[in-house]
MARLO-795168 format. One record per residue (C-alpha): x, y, z; chain. Coordinates in Angstrom, 1 decimal. Layout:
<nodes>
NODE        x        y        z   mol
NODE        X        Y        Z     A
...
</nodes>
This chain:
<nodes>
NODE        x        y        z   mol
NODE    -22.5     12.1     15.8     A
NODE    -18.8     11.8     16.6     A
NODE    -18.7      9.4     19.9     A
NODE    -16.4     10.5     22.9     A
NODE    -15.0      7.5     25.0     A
NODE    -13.9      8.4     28.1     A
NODE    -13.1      4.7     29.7     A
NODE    -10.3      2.6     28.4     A
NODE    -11.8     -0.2     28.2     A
NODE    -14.6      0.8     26.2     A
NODE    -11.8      2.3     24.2     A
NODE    -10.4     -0.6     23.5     A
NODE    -13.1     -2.5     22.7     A
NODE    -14.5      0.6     20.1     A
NODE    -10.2      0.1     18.7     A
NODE    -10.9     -3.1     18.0     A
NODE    -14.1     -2.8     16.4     A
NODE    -12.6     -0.3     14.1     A
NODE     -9.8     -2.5     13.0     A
NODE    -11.9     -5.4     12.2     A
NODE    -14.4     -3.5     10.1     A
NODE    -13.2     -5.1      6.9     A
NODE    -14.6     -8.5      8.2     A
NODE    -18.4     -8.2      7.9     A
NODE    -20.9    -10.9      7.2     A
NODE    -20.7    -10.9      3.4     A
NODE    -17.1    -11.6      2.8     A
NODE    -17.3    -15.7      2.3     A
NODE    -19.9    -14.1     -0.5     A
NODE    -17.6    -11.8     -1.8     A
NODE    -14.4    -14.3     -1.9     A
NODE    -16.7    -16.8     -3.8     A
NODE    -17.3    -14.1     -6.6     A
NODE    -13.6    -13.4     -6.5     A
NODE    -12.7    -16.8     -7.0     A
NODE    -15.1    -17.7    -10.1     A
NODE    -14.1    -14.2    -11.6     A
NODE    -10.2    -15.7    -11.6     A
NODE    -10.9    -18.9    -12.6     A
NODE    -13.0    -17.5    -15.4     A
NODE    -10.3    -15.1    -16.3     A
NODE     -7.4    -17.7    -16.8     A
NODE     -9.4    -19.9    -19.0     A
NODE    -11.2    -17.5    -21.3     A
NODE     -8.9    -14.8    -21.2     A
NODE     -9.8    -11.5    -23.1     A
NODE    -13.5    -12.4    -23.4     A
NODE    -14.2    -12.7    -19.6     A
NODE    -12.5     -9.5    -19.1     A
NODE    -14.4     -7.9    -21.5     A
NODE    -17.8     -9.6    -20.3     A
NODE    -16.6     -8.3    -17.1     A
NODE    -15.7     -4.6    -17.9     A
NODE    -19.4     -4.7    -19.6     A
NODE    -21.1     -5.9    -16.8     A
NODE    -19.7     -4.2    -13.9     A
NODE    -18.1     -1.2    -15.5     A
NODE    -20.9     -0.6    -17.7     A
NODE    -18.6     -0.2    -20.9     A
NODE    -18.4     -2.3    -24.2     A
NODE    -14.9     -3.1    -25.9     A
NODE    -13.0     -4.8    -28.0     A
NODE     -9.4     -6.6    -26.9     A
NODE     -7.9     -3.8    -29.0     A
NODE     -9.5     -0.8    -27.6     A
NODE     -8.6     -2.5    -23.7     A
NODE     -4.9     -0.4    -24.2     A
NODE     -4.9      3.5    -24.3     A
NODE     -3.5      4.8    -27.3     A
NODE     -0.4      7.0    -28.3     A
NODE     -3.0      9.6    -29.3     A
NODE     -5.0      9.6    -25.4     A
NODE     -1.9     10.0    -24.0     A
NODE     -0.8     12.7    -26.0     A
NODE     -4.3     14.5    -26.0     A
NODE     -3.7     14.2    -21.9     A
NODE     -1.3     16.6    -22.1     A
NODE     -3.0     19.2    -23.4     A
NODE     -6.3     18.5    -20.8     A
NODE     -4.2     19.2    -18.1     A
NODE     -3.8     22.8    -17.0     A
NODE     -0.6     24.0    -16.2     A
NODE     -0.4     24.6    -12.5     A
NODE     -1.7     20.5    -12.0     A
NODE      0.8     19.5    -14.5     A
NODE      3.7     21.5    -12.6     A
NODE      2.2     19.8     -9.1     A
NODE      2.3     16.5    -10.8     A
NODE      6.3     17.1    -11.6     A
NODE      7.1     18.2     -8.5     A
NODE      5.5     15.7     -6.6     A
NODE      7.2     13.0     -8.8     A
NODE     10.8     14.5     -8.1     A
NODE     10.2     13.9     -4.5     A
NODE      8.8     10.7     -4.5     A
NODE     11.6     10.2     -6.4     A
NODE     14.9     11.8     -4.7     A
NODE     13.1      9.6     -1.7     A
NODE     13.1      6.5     -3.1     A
NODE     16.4      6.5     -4.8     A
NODE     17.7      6.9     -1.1     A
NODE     16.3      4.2     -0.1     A
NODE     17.8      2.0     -2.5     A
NODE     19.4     -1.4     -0.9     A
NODE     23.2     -1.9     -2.0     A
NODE     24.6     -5.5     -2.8     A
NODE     27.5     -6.5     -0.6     A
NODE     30.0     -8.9     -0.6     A
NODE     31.8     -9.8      2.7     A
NODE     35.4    -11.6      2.4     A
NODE     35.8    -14.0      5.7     A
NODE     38.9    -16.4      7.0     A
NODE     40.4    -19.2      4.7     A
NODE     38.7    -17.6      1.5     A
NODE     34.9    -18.0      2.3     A
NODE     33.2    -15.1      0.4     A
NODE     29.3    -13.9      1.5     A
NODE     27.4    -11.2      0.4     A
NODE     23.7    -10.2     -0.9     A
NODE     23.0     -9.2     -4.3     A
NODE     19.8     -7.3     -4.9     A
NODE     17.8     -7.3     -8.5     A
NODE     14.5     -5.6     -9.3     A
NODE     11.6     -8.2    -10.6     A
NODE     11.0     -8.0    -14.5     A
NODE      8.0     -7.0    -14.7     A
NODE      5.3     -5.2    -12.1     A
NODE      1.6     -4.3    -12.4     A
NODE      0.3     -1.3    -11.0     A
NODE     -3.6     -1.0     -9.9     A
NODE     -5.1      2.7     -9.9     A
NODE     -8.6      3.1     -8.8     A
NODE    -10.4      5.0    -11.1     A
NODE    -14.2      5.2    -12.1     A
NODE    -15.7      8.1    -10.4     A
NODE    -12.4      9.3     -8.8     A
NODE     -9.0     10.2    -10.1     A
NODE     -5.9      9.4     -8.4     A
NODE     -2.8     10.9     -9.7     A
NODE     -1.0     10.9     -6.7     A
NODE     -1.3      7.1     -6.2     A
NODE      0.2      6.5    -10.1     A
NODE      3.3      8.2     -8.3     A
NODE      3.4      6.6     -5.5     A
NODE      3.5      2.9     -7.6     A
NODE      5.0      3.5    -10.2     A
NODE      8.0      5.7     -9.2     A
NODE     10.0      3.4     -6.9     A
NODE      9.2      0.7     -9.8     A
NODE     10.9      2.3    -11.7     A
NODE     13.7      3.6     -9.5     A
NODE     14.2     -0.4     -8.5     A
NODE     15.2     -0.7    -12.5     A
NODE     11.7     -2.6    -13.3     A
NODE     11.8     -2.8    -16.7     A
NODE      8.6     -3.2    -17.6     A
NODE      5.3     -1.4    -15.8     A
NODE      1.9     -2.3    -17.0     A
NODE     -0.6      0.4    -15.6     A
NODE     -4.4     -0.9    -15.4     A
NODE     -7.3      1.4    -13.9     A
NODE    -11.5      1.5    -14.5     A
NODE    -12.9      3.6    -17.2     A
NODE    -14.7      6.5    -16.8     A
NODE    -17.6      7.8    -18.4     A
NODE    -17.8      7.2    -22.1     A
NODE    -14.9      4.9    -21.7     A
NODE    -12.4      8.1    -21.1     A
NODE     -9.4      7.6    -18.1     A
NODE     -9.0     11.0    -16.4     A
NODE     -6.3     13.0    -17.6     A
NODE     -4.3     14.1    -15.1     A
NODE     -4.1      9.8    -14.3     A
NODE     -2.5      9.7    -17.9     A
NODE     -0.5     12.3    -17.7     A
NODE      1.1     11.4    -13.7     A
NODE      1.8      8.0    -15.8     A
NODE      3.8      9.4    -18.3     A
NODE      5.8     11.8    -15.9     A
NODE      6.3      8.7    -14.2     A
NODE      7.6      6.7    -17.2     A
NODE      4.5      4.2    -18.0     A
NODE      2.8      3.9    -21.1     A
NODE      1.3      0.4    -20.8     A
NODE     -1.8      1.2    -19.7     A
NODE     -4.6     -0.6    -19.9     A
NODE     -8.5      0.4    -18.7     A
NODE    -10.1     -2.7    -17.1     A
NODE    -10.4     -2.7    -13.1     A
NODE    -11.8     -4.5    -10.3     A
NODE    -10.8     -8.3    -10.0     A
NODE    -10.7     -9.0    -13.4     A
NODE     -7.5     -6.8    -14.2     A
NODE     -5.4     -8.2    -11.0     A
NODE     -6.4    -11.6    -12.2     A
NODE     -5.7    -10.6    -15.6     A
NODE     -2.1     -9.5    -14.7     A
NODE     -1.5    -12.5    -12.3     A
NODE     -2.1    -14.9    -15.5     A
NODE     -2.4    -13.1    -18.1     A
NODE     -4.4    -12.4    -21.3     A
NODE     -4.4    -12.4    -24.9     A
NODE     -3.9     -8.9    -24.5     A
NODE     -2.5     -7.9    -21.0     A
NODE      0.3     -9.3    -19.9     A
NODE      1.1    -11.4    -17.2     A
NODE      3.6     -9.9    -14.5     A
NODE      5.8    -10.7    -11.7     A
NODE      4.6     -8.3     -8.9     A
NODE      1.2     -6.1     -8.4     A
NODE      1.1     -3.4     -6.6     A
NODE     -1.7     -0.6     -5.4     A
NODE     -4.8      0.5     -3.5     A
NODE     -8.5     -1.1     -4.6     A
NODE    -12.1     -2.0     -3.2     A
NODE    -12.6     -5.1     -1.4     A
NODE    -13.3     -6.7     -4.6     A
NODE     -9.8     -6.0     -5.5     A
NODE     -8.6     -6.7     -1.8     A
NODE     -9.8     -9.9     -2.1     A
NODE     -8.3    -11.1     -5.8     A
NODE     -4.7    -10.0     -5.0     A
NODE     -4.8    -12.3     -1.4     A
NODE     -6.0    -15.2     -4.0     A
NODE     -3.4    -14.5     -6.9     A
NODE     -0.5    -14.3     -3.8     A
NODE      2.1    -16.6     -4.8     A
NODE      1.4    -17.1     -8.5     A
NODE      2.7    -13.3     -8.2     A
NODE      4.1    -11.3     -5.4     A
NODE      1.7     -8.3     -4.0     A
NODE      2.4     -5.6     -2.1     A
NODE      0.0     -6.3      0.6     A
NODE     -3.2     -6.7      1.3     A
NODE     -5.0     -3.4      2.5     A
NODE     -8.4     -2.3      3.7     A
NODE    -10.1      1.1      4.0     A
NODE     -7.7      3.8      4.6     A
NODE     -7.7      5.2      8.0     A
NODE     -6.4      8.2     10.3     A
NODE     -5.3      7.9     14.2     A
NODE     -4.6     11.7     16.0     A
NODE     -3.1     11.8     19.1     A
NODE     -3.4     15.4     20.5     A
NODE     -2.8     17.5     23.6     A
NODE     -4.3     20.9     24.7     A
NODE     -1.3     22.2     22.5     A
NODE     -3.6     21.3     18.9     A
NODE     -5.8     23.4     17.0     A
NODE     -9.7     21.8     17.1     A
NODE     -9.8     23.3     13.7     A
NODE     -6.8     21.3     12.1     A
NODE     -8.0     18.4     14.3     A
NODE    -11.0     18.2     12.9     A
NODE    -10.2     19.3      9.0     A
NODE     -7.5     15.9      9.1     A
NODE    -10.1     14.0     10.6     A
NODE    -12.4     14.9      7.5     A
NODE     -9.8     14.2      5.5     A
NODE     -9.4     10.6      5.9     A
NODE    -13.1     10.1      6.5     A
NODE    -13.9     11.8      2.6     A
NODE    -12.2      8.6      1.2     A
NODE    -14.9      6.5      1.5     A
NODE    -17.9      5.6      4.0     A
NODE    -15.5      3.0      5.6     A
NODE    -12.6      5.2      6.0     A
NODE    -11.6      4.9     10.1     A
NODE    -11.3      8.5     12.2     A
NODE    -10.0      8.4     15.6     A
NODE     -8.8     11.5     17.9     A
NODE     -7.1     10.3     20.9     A
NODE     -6.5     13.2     23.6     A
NODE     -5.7     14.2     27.6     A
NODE     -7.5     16.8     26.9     A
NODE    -11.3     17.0     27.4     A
NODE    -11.9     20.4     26.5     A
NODE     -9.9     19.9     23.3     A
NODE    -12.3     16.7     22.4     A
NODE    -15.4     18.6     23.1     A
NODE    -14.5     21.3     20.9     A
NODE    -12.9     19.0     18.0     A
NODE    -16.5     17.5     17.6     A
NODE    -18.0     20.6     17.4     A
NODE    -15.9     21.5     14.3     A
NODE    -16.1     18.2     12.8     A
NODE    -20.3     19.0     12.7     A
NODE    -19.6     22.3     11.7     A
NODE    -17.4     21.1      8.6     A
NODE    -19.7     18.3      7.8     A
NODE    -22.7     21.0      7.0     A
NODE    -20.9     22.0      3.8     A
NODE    -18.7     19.4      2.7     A
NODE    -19.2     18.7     -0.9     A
NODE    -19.3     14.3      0.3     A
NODE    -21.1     14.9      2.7     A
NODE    -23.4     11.9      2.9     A
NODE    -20.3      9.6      2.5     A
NODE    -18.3     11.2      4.9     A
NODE    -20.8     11.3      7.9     A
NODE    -21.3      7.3      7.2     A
NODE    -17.7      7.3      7.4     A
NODE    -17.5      9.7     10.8     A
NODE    -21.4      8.2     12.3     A
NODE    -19.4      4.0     12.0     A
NODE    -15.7      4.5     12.2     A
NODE    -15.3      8.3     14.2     A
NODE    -13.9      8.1     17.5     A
NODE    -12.7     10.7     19.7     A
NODE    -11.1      8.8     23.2     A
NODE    -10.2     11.0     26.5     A
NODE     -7.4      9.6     28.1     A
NODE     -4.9     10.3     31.6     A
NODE     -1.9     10.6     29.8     A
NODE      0.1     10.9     26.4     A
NODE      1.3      7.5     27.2     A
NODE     -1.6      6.2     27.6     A
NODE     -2.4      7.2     24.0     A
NODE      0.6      6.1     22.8     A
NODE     -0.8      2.7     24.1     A
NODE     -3.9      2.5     22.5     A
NODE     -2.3      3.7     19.5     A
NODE     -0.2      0.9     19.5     A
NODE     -3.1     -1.4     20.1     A
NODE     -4.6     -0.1     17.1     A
NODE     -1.4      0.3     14.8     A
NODE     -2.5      3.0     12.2     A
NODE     -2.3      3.4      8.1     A
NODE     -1.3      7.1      9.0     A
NODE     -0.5      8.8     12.6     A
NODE     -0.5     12.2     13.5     A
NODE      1.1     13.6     16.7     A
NODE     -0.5     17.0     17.2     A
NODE      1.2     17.5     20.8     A
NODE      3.3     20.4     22.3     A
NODE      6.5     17.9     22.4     A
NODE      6.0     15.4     19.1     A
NODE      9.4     14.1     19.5     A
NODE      9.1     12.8     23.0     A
NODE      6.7     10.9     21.5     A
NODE      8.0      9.2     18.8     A
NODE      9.7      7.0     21.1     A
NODE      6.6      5.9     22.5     A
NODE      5.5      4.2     18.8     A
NODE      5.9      0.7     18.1     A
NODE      3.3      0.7     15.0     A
NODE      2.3      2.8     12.5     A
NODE      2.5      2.8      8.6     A
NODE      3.6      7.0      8.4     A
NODE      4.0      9.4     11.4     A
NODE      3.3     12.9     10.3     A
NODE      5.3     15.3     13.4     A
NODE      4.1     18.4     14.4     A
NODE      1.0     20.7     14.4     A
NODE      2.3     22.0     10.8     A
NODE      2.2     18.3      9.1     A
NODE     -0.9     17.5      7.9     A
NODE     -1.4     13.9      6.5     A
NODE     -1.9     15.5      3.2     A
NODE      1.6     16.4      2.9     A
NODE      2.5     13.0      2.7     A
NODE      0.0     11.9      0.5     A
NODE      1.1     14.1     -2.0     A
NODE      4.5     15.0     -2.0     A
NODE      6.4     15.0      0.9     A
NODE      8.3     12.1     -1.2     A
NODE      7.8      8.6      1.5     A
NODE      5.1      6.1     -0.2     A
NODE      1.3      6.7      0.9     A
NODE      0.7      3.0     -0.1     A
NODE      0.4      1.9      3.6     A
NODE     -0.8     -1.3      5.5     A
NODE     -4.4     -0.7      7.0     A
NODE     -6.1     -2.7      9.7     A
NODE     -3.7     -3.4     11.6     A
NODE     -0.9     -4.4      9.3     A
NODE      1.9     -1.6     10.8     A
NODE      2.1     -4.4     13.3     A
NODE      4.0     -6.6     10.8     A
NODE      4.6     -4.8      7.7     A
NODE      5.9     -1.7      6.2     A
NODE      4.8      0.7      3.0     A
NODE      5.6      0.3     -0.6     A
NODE      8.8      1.1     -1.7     A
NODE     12.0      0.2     -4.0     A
NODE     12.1     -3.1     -1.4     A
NODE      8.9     -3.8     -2.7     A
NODE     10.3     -5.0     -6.4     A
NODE     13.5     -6.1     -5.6     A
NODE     14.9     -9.7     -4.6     A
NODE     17.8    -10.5     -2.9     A
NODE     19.5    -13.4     -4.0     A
NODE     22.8    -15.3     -1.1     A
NODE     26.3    -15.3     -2.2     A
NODE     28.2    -18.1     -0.6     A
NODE     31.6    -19.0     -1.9     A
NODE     33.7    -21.8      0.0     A
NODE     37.3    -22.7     -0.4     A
NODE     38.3    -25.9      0.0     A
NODE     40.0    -25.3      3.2     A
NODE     37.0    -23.6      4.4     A
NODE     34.7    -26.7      3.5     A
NODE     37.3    -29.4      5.6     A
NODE     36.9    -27.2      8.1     A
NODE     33.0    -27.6      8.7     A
NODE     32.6    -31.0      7.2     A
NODE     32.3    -33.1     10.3     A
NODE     29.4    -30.9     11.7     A
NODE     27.6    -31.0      8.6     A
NODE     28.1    -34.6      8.3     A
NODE     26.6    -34.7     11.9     A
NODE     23.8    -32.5     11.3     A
NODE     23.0    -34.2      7.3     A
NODE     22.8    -37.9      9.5     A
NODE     20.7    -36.7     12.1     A
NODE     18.2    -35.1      9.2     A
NODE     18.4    -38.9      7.1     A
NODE     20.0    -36.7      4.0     A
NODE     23.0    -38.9      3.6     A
NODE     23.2    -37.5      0.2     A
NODE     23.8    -34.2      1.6     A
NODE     26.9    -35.5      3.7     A
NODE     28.3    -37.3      0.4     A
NODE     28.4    -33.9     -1.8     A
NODE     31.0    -32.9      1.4     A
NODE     32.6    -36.3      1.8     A
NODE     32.9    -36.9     -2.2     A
NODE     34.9    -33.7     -2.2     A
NODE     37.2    -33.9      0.6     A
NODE     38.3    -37.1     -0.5     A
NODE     39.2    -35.7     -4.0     A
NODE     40.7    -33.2     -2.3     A
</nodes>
């Protein structure tokens, strides 16, 4: 079931294949559904997201019962056992003491004849945060959003996620929220709630930045709602990329490739290794695992379409084809890790070591697991405090200063045929 590719090109081609897997057929089909859900949002408001939540989410509302109550969030509390609840605090206070060291400072530089520059930083006013929800619970992704939000000085975080059955939000959701400082929360999902926070609703609020994971439908309406707000990117299936040597253990191989592939059937695999034996053995215990997992029939679509296991000459030739495929999440199961590191150009996390599982840093290791997919390490970077702040210039000029560069802007104004731009100089000097 789990392919081994032992030519590189093949390899490459098999990368590539991966990568692109968010591009199928039906996507002009899908963006077209996207679109008229937007449109239909921003001129009807609260009843096309009701109609909405009824028809996809199966679940009947009123605009007043959209927001979770003081009461749900208190009753969450007491849903939650204790040992989840302590996980939860922990896991916030390292997200946190991450983020808040991460924190950009404003500066201000003073240069010759009195010319002052710098770079002040301010957080936006207001961001959404989207939390899939439905079947699943994701505490650990209400964290991840919402705590460098907050440590950017956001001063207002609207929450929205799915309803579960019976219209209920999982608890543990509602309580990570609350640890986390949010008690906006609203339960709508899909493209309705990111068009709904993009523009606004009689009910929801409109906001300045969104932020978080989703389906494709949700992929979709935060590329379409991109400049009316800011988004944090736009992601596709999650994914995992394993570069091993004879030094790994097929067993953790194999358990962090399952890991990635229990997401969801289009969750993206790939072992790459210089050692045969090692391969051989990893696919062995990935077929093993697979006979009891509790998702199992999701998981094998995920391993049968998007597993990979590539034998290569070398570590840098892995490194390579890493590269190629810049991974969500990386993993450098190899006798020397460090060597290695050198050898990355693109990834969204590295995880060092045999005893660093990608599941430490989807938890609680403290850095963001909101991560570009698909190729995105190539350009882009995870969420963070950077995420919802702006950085505004600081330019000063004394007059002296401004003499002293007039001509060459007058030059440069005339050769662009802004002669207004060369008279705010001239007018100046001359008063001067």
């Amino acid at each position: 079931m789990l392919r081994i590719v032992t030519q590189r090109t093949e390899a490459e081609s098999e990368i590539k294949r991966i990568c692109d897997r968010i591009y199928d057929d039906q996507m002009i089909h899908k963006e077209a559904t996207v679109t008229e859900i937007i449109q239909t949002i921003r001129r009807k408001g609260d009843s096309a997201l009701l109609h909405y939540t009824s028809e996809f989410d199966g679940q009947d509302f009123t605009a007043a019962e959209l927001r979770v109550s003081g009461s749900e969030l208190d009753a969450a509390y007491q849903q939650v056992k204790g040992g989840l609840l302590k996980a939860i605090e922990l896991a916030h206070q390292r997200i946190e003491e991450f983020h808040k060291m991460r924190v950009p400072q404003s500066w201000v530089h003073f240069g010759d004849k009195d010319v002052v520059l710098g770079k002040r930083y301010t957080p936006v006013d207001s961001a959404g945060i989207y939390i899939p929800g439905g079947k699943a619970a994701y505490p650990s992704t209400v964290l991840m959003n919402a705590v460098p939000a907050r440590v950017a000085g956001v001063k207002k975080i609207v929450m929205v996620t799915p309803p579960g059955q019976e219209r209920t939000i999982n608890p543990a959701i509602l309580v990570a929220a609350q640890v986390a400082g949010v008690e906006e929360i609203y339960r709508v999902g899909g493209a309705q709630a990111i068009a709904a926070l993009a523009y606004g609703t009689e009910t929801i609020p409109k906001v300045d930045m969104i932020t978080g994971p989703g389906n494709i439908y949700v992929t979709l309406a935060k590329k379409q709602v991109f400049g009316r707000v800011g988004i944090d990117s736009i992601a596709g299936p999650s994914e995992v990329l394993i570069i091993a040597d004879a030094s790994a253990n097929p067993t953790y191989v194999a358990a962090d490739m399952l890991a990635q592939a229990e997401h969801d059937q289009m969750a993206a695999s790939i072992l790459i290794t210089n050692d045969s034996r090692l391969a051989n053995r990893v696919s062995e215990e990935v077929n093993r695992m697979l006979e009891s997992h509790p998702r199992r029939l999701m998981t094998e679509k995920a391993i049968a379409h998007y597993g990979l296991i590539v034998v290569v000459d070398s570590l840098k030739t892995a490194a390579e084809l890493s590269n190629q495929f810049a991974p969500e999440h990386l993993e450098l199961e190899v006798e020397e890790p460090w060597q290695l590191v050198d050898q990355i150009r693109h990834a969204g996390a590295i995880f060092i070591g045999h005893a660093t599982p990608e599941a430490v840093g989807d938890y609680l290791a403290g850095p963001n697991h909101t991560l570009p997919t698909c190729g995105g390490a190539r350009y882009s970077s995870a969420l963070g405090v950077e995420t919802f702040l702006k950085h505004s210039s600081l330019i000063q000029y004394s007059p002296e200063a401004l003499k002293e560069v007039s001509g060459a802007i007058a030059l440069l104004t005339e050769a662009e045929g802004l002669p207004s731009h060369g008279d705010s100089v001239r007018l100046r000097l001359q008063d001067l």
